[in-house]
N, C-alpha and C positions, 0 to 999 in steps of 0.2 A: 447743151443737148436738150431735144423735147424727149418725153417720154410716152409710148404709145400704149392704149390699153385696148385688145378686146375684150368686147362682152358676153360672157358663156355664163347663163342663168340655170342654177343648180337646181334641183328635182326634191335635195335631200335638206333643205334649211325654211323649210313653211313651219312659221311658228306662232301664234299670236294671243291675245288677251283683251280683257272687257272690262270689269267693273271690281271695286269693292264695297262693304256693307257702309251703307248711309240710310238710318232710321227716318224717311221720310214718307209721309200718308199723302195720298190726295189731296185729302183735305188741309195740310198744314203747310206745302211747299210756299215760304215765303220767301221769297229773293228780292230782287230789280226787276223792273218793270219799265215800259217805254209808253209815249203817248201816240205811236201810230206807228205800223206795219212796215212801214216805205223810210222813215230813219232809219239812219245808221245807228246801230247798236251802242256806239261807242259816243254819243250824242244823247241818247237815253237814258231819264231820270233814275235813281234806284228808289231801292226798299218801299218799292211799292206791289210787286210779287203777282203773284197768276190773277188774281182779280184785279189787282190795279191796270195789266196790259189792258186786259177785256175792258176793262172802264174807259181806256182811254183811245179804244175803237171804234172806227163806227161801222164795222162790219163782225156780226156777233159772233163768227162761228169761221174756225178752220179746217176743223176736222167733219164736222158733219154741213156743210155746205153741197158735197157732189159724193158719186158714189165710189170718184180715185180717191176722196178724201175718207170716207169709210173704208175703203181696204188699205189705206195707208195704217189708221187708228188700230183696224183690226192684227197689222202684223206686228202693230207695239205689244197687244197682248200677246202674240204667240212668243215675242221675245223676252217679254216680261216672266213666261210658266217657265221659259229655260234656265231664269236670271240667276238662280242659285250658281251656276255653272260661274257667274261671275263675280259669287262673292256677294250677293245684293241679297239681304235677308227680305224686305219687303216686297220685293215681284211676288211672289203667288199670292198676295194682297192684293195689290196694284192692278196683277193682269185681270181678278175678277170683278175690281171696278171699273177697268177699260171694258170690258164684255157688259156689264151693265150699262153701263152708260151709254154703249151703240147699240142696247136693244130699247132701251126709252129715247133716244135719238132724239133729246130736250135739247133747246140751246143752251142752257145751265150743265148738261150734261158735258161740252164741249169742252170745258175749263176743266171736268174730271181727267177728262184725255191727255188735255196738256200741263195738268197737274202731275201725271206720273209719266208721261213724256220728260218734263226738266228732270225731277228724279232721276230720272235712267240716262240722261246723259249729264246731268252733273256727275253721278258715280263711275261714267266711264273719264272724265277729268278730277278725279277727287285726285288729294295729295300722298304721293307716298314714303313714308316715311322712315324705311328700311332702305333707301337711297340718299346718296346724299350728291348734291346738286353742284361741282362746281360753276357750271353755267346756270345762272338764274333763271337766264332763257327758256332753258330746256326744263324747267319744273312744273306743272299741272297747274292752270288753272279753272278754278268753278266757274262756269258762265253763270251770267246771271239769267232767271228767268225770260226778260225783255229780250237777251240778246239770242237765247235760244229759241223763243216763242218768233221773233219777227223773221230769225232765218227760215222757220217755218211756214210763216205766212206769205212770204218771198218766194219761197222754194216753186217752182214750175211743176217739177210734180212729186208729191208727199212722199209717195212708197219709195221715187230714188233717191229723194232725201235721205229718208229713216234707214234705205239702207246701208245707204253710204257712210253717216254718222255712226251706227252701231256694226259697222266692220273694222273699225279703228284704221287696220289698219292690212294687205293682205295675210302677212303672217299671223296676226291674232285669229284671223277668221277661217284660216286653213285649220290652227289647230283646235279652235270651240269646236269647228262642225267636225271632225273627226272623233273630238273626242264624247258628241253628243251621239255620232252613230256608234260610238261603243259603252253606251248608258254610262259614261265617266262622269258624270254633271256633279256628283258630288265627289270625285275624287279631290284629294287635298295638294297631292302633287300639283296638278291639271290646274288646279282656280289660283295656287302659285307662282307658276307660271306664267295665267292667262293676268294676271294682278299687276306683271311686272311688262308685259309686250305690250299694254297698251300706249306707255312711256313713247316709243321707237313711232319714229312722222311715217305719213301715208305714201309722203311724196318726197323728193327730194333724194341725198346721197345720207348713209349712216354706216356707221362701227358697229356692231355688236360683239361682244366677249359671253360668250356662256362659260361662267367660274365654273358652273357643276360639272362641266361634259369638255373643260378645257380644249374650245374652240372659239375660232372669230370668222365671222361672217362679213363680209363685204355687200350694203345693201343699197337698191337704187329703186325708188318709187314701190319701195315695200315688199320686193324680191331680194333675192342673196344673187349676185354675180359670180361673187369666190366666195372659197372659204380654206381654211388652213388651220391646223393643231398648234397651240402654245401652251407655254409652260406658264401655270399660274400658284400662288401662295399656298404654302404648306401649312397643315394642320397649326400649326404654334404663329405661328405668321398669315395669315388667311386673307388672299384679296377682296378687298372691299366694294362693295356695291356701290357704283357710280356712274354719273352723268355728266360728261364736260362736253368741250367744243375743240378739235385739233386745228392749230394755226398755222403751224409752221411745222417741215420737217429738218430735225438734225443731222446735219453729216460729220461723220469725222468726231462721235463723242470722247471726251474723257469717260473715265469707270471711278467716280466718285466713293470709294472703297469706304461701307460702313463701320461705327467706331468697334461694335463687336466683332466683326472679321477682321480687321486689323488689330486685336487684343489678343483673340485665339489663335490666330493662323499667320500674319505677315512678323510683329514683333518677336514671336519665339522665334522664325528661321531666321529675320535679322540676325538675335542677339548667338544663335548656331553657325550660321554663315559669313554673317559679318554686313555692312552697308554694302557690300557689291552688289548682294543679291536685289535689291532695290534695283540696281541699274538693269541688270540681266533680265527681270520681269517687265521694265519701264515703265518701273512707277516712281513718281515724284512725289516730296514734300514740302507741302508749301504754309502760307500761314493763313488762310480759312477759306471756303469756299469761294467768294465774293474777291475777293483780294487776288488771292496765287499767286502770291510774292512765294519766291524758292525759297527754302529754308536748308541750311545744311544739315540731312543727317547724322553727321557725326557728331552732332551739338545735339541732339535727341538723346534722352534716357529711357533707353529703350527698358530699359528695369523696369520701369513707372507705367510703361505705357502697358507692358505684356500683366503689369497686375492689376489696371486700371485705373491707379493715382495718376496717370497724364494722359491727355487725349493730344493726340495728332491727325492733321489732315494728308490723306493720302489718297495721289490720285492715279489713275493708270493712261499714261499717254494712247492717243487712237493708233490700231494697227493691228494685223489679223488676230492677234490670240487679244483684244481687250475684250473684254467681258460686257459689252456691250454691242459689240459686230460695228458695223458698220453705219449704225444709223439707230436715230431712236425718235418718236412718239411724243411726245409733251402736251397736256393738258393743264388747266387748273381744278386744281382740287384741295383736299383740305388733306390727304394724307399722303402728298408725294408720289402721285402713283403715275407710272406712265409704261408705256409698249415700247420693246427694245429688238434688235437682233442679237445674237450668240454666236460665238463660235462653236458651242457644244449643239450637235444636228442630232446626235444619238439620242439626247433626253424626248424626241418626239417618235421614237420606234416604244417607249414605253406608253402601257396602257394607264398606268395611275402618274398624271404629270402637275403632282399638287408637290411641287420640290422649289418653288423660289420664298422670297421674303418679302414676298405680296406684289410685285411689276411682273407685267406679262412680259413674257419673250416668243418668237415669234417663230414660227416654222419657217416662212416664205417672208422677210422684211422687204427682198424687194420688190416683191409683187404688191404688195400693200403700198408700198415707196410710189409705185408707176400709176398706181389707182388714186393716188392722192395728186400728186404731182402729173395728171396727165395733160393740163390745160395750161402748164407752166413753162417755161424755161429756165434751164437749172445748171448757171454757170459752174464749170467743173472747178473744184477747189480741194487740195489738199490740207486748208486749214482746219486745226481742229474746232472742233463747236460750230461746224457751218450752217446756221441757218438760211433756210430759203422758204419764203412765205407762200402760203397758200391762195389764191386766187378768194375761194372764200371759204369761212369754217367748215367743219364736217362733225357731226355730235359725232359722241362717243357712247357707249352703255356698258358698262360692265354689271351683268346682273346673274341669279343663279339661276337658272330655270331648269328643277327637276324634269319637267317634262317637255318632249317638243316632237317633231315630227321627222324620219328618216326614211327614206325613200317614200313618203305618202304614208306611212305607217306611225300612229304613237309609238313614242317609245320613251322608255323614263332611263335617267342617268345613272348609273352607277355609286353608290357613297354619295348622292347628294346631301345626303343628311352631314355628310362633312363640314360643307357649307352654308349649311342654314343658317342665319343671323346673323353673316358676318358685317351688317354691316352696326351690328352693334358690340360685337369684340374688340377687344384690345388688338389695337394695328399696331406694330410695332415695326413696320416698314416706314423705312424713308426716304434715302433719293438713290438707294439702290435696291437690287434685289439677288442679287448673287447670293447663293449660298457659301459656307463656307468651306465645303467639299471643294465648290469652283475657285479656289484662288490658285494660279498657277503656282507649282513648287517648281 
């Protein structure tokens, strides 16, 4: 079967982000540098820095050459006096040496200009470090001077260059100018937020997971198409901030049952009920993840296991009540986290939906199913573990963002302070996330 998807662009997911603090002056911005305008960046010498470009020029000047090129320079400073907004300590430094330097209008002045030009967009690719990257890909890189100076010099014209560059991306730019027309520039929500959307491409198809406001976004050349309520990690278990790439969709999961839900919850109704109950719920024990060689329960010490001297693997065969639904998500990452369906629908009628062991579950799995898989063919199979590969990756973001924008309106998240830092908490999530309320009796 193909899978068909329209395109309905929401009103209420304009979100976006800029910059964080990098102590660099004018006068110090050293990087790479290239020896002419018309190479490829990626051909261009290094560590030779804003004077080394200019050296190795034979045209002295970019910025003050014509008078598109002064009003390009002049809108770096006005985005420079906002730059606090994005976390950049030295813009109101920077913007009143760009303002000087287009009033001496020296060709020495010129490298002022594109000396706090690289600044400001190295710091909109600077590294972040409260994420954490299973795609390498998808992690920030600093351009070098050369490579940012010569797109400049390339560029047809400056002002749509600069503003192209400093929009990251639409969603960051919906919510800076929103929240600049409501004098939010130094709120700490807002430049947290704006810190983490510059992450998410301009162009292209992405994921996004907002942990604070447990929602996902479906996004395509930096608009939201869908979006939909999921259930994400609870205070003691907290989902973590992350960037992968989704390859394939699963059909027909196993519910890989965690060793502390099966301590507290499966082994005492065993050792009450007896090994039927295993059968009755259909789940199986086998000998480790990797393997799933059957193991007979009744060769299990269930005694051992319900007080924690034995671990056993235990898994929940595919079928309406697994605790998985019907289909799941997989990235790579460093803490086992991936996006699931449920059989429980009620958990997204509540407003506080911070209730799993760090994996998101999903309101809508198959509308997200039809959005990933819409350019595929996806032989029907009732195997379990059915992967079917994706035509090509799709990142993913799990990030917190106290603040964002709902119907064109700021608005800040509920208990965000729940999740702040998580991505330096103790994750004690692994390859499930079922609570242990959810294990069927």
């Amino acid at each position: 079967m193909r899978f068909g998807y329209q395109r309905t662009v929401l009103g209420n997911a304009a979100l976006a982000l800029l910059i964080q603090t990098v102590s660099v002056s004018a006068q110090t911005v050293q990087d790479a540098a290239g020896p002419a305008a018309s190479m490829p960046a990626s051909l261009l010498p290094t560590d030779l820095g804003v004077d080394g470009f200019y050296a190795s020029r034979g045209e002295p000047v970019i910025w003050l050459k014509d008078d598109a090129g002064r009003a390009a320079a002049a809108r770096v400073g006005a985005l420079l006096r906002n730059g606090s907004i994005d976390g950049f300590s030295k813009s109101s430094e920077l913007a009143s040496e760009v303002d000087e330097a287009l009033q001496r209008g020296q060709p020495g002045d010129d490298k002022t200009i594109s000396a706090a030009w690289v600044a400001y967009v190295r710091t909109l690719n600077a590294p972040l470090q409260e994420v954490s990257f299973g795609d390498p890909g998808l992690r920030p890189k600093s351009p070098t001077a050369a490579a940012v100076l010569s797109e400049a010099a390339r560029a047809p014209s400056l002002s749509e260059y600069v503003g192209r560059v400093t929009s990251v991306n639409p969603l960051y730019a919906a919510l800076r100018e929103a929240a600049l027309k409501e004098d939010l520039g130094q709120n700490p929500e807002v430049i947290s937020s704006l810190k983490r959307l510059r992450l998410l491409p301009a162009t292209g198809r992405a994921i996004l997971v907002d942990i604070a406001t447990a929602q996902l976004w479906m996004i395509e050349d930096g608009a939201a198409v869908d979006s939909m309520k999921v259930v994400v990690g609870k205070t003691s278990s907290p989902t973590p901030e992350l960037a992968g790439s989704i390859h394939y969709v699963t059909f027909n999961p196993y519910w890989h049952i965690l060793d502390e839900v099966v301590q507290r919850k499966v082994a005492p109704i065993v050792l009450k009920r007896g090994v039927s109950y295993l059968k009755a719920a259909r789940y199986e024990t086998v000998s480790n993840w990797s393997e799933s060689d059957s193991v007979d329960p009744k060769t299990i010490d269930w005694k051992a296991v319900a007080d924690g001297s034995q671990q056993v693997f235990i898994r929940q065969r595919p079928g309406p009540n697994n605790m998985m639904g019907a289909v799941k998500f997989s990235f790579e990452n460093d803490f086992d986290i991936f996006l699931h369906d449920t059989p429980q629908k009620g958990l997204f009628a509540k407003s506080e939906r911070g209730l799993s062991l760090g994996c998101v579950r999903l309101e809508h799995a198959e509308r997200l199913t039809k959005w990933l898989l819409r350019d595929t063919d996806v032989p029907s199979s009732d195997e379990p573990e059915h992967h079917v590969q994706l035509a090509q990756g799709v990142p993913i973001y799990l990030l917190n963002l106290p603040a964002n924008l709902q119907d064109g309106k700021l608005a800040f998240a509920h208990g965000a302070d729940r999740q702040a830092d998580v991505a330096t908490a103790s994750v004690s999530a692994t390859n499930a996330d079922a609570t242990a309320e959810a294990v069927p009796h």
